[in-house]
C-alpha positions in Angstrom: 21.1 -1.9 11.9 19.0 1.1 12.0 19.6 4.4 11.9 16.3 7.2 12.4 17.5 11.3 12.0 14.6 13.5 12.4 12.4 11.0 11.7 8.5 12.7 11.5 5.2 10.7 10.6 2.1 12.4 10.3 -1.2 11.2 9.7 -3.9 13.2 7.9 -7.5 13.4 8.1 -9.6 15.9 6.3 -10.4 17.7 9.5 -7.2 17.1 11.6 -3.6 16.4 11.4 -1.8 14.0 14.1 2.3 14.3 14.1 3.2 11.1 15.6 6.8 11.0 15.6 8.1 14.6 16.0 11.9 14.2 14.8 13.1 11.1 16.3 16.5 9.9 16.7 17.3 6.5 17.6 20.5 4.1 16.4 20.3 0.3 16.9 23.1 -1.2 16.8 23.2 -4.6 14.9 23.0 -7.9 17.2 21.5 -5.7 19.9 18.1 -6.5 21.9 16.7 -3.8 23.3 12.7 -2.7 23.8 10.9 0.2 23.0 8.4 1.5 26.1 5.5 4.6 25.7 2.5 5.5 26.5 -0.5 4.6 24.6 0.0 7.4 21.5 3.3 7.6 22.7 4.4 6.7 18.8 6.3 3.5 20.0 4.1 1.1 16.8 4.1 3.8 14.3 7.9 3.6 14.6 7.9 -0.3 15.0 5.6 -0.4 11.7 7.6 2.3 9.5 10.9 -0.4 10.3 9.0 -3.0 9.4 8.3 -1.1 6.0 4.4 -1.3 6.7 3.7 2.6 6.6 6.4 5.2 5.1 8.1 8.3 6.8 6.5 11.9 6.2 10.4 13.5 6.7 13.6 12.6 8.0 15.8 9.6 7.2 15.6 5.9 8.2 18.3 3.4 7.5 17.8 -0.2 7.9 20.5 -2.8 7.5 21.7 0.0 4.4 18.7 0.8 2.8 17.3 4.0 3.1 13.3 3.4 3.4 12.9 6.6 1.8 14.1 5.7 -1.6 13.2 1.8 -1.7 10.5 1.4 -5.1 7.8 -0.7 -4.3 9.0 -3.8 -5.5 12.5 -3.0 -3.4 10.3 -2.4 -0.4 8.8 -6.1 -1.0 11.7 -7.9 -1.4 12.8 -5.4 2.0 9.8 -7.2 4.1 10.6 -10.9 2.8 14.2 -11.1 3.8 15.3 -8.5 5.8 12.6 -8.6 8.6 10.7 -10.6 10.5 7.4 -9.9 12.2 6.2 -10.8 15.7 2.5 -9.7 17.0 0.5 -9.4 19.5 -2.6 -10.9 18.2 -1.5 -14.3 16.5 -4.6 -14.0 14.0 -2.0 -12.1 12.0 0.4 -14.7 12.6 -0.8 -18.1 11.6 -3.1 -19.1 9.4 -5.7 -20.9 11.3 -6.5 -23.8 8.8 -2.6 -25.1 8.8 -0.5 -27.2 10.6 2.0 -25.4 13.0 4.9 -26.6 10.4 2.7 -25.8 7.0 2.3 -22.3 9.0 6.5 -21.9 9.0 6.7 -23.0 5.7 4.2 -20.5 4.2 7.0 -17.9 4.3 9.4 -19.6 2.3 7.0 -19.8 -0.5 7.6 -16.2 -1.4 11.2 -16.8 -1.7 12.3 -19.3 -4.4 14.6 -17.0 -5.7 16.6 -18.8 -3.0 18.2 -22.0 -3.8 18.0 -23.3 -0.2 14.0 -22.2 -0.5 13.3 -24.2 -4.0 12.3 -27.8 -3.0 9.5 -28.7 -0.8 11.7 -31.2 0.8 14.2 -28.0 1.9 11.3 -26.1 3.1 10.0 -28.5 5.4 13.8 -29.7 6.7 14.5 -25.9 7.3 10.3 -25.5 9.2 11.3 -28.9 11.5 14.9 -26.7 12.4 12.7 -23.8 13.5 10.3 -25.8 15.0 12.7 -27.3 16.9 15.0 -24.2 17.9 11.3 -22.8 19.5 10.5 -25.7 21.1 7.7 -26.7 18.8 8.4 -29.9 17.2 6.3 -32.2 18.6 3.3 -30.1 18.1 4.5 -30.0 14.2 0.9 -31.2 13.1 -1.2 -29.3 15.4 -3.8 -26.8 14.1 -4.2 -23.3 15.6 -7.3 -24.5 17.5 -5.2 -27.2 19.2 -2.3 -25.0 20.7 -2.4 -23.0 23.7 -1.8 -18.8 23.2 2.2 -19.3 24.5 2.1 -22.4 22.4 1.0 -20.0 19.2 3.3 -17.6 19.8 6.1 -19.7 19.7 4.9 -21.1 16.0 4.8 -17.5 15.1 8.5 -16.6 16.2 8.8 -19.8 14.1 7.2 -18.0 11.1 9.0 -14.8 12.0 12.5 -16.3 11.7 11.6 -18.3 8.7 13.3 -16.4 5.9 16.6 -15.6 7.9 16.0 -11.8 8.8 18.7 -10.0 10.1 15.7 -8.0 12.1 13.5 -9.1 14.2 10.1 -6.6 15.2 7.7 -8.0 17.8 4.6 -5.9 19.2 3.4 -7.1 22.4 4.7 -10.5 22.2 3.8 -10.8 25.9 0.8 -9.4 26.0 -1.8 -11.8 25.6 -0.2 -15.1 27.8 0.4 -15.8 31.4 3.6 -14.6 33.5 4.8 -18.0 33.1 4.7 -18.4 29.4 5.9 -14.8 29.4 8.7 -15.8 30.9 9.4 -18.2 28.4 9.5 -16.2 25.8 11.8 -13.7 27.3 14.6 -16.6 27.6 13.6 -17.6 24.2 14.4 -13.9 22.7 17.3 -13.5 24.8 18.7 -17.5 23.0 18.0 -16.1 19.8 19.2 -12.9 20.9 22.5 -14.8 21.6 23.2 -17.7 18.8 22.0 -16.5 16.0 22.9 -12.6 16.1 19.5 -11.4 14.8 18.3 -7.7 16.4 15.4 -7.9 17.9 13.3 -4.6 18.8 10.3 -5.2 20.8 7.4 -2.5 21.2 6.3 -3.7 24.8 4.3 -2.7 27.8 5.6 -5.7 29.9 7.7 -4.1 32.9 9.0 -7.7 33.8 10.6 -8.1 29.6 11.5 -4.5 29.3 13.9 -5.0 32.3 15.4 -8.0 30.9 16.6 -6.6 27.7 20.2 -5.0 27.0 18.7 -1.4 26.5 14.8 0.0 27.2 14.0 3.2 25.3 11.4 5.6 26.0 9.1 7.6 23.8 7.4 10.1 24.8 5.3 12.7 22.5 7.6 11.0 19.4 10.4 11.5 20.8 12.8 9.4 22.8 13.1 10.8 26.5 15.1 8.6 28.3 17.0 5.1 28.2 17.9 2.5 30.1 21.3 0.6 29.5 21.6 -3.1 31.5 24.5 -2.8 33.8 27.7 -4.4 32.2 28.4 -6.7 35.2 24.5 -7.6 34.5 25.3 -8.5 30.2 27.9 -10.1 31.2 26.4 -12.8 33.0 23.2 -13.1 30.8 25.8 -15.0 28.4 25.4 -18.1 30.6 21.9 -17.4 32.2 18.9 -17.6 31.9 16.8 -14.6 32.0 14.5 -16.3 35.1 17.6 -16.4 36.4 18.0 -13.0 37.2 16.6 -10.2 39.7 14.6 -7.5 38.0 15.5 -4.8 40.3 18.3 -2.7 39.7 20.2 -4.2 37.1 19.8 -0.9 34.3 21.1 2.1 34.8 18.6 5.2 34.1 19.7 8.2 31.3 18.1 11.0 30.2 18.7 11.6 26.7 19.5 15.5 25.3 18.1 16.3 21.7 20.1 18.6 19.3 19.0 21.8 20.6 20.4 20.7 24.2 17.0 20.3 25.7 16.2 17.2 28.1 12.6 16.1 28.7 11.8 15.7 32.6 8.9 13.1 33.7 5.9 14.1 36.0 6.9 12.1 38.4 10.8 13.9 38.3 8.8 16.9 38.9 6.7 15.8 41.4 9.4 14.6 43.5 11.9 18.1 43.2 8.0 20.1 44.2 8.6 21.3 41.2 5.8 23.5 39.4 4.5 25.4 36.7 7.6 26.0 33.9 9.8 28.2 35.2 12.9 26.5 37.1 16.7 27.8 37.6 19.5 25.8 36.1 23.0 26.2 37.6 26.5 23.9 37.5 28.1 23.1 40.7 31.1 20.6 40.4 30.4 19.4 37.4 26.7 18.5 37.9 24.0 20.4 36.3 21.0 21.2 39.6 18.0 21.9 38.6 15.5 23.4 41.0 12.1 25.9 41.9 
């Protein structure tokens, strides 16, 4: 579903330049669900945005679902955001449109695409908002105004919104960030059920330890570039099929990778470092039965 080589974005002032993404490489697979984890500044939402088409690449190459980014016009790039992804964020200001219902909110969406026959009537519009509605939970708050819904309540209107044009992507920022551990937990299962029946990828830019352990892959980025992942256990995806994600222990259910970049180099944490007594940069690197040992 996505494909980023090299990928570099820097942002220019007139006094100062700021490389955010410093050659990143990164393949998501379609169907998958995985999270992306960093630092404040770490890169993590420039690369969430530049999927979601919001701000273009300065090099490199980024493939979504086909299309190169690079060489999409503007009008391509449009018709890009309306049908091929879906938005999530943090803030649901950006999400709903405070002076609409819950299901006038789904259905805004679908005004922008009456090139599709399903999207023409008013009538389909609403039968296909009362679906999503439904598939979130959010039915029988169909008439409620933004005022009138809870923050966990909101965000589930604005996965409703999200999902409203049948992306084959799925991009949320935070989507935990601003509810209780209960309702995040909710909205863990409910990514992992959409995750599930209907095939859509999901990426999600997240600081949440509790969702980015619950996901089928967590990647780091660190100084925009990805320095480690972690996979979910097989036995573990396996038995998320018929579970809920509640319904699993946290602890110890990914495994932890680093991840080598073209020129062979690995990037060790501070805390790695820490624990070897490991200091300054000078370290000696030899192979003993197959394993690489790295010490002072």
């Amino acid at each position: 579903m996505i494909v980023c080589d090299g990928l570099v974005k820097i942002y220019k002032t007139n006094t100062i330049e700021v490389m955010a993404l410093q050659g990143l490489d990164m393949n998501v697979a379609k169907g998958e669900l995985m999270a992306v984890v960093g630092n404040s500044g770490s890169g993590k939402s420039t690369f969430l945005n530049m999927v979601g088409g919001l701000i273009k690449p300065s090099a490199g190459q980024l493939l979504v679902d086909g299309k190169d980014l690079f060489r999409l016009s503007e009008k391509q790039l449009v018709e890009y955001k309306k049908n091929t992804v879906g938005f999530v964020w943090q803030k649901n200001s950006r999400n709903l449109f405070p002076y609409l219902s819950a299901i006038r909110n789904v259905e805004v969406p679908m005004q922008f695409c009456r090139d599709n026959k399903a999207m023409k009537s008013e009538a389909k519009r609403r039968e296909r908002a009362l679906e999503l509605l439904e598939l979130v939970g959010m039915s029988h708050r169909k008439d409620s105004l933004l005022h009138q819904l809870s923050g966990g309540e909101q965000q589930r209107v604005a996965i409703a919104i999200a999902l409203a044009n049948g992306p084959k992507l799925l991009l949320a920022d935070e989507p935990t960030g601003a509810v209780d551990q209960k309702t995040s937990l909710m909205i863990q299962d409910m990514f992992r059920m959409l995750n599930r029946d209907l095939g859509v990828t999901i990426v999600i830019v997240t600081h949440d330890v509790s969702l980015a352990k619950k996901v089928d892959r967590v990647v780091m980025i660190r100084d925009g570039k990805i320095s480690s992942e972690r996979v979910m256990k097989q036995g573990y995806l396996d038995r998320m099929k018929h579970l809920d994600v509640s319904e699993l222990e946290a602890e110890n259910i990914q495994e932890e990778f680093a991840i080598l970049d073209r020129a062979g180099r690995v990037q060790l944490t501070k805390g790695i470092l820490e624990q070897a007594g490991i200091e300054g940069n000078r370290v000696r690197i030899e192979v003993q039965d197959g394993k690489i040992i790295i010490s002072v």
